[in-house]
C-alpha positions, 0 to 999 in steps of 0.5 A: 201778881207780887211774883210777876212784878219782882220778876219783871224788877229782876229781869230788867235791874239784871239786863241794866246792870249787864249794860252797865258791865259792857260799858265798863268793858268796852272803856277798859278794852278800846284803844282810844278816848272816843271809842271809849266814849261811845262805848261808854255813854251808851251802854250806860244810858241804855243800862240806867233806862233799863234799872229805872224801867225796873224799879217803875213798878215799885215806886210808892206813887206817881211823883216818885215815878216823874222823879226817877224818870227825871233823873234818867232823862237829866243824866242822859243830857249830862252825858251828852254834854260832857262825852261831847266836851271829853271828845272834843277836848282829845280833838284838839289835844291829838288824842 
């Protein structure tokens, strides 16, 4: 059971660390600040969901469990809010 739950851990760690690495490729590589956005605050939210949905499985209790999804659900709310003021600044900038 120990074997099924490290790999269950590596697998999706691994997938949210991909994510993480496209989101950073597609900053670098999209010609404008709002592609770049997207690409970005994407790839990150759905990497961050996946290293978090990973390390579920090792957390010591159930409050650890609330906290990190906690945290997962307060940075997807940040990133909504600064993506939107990012974009809505190079709205108006002409950007």
């Amino acid at each position: 059971m120990n074997t099924l739950l490290n790999l269950f851990t590596i697998v999706f760690v691994a997938a949210g660390v991909f994510f993480f690495l496209a989101g950073t490729v597609g900053f670098l590589r999209f010609p404008d600040t709002l592609t770049r956005l997207h690409a970005l605050t994407k790839a990150d939210n759905l990497g961050l969901g996946l290293i978090i949905i990973g390390l579920l499985p090792r957390v010591s209790s159930p409050l650890v469990a609330l906290k990190l999804i906690g945290i997962w659900l307060l940075i997807m709310l940040m990133a909504a809010v600064v993506s939107q003021l990012i974009a809505r600044f190079a709205r108006r900038s002409g950007d």
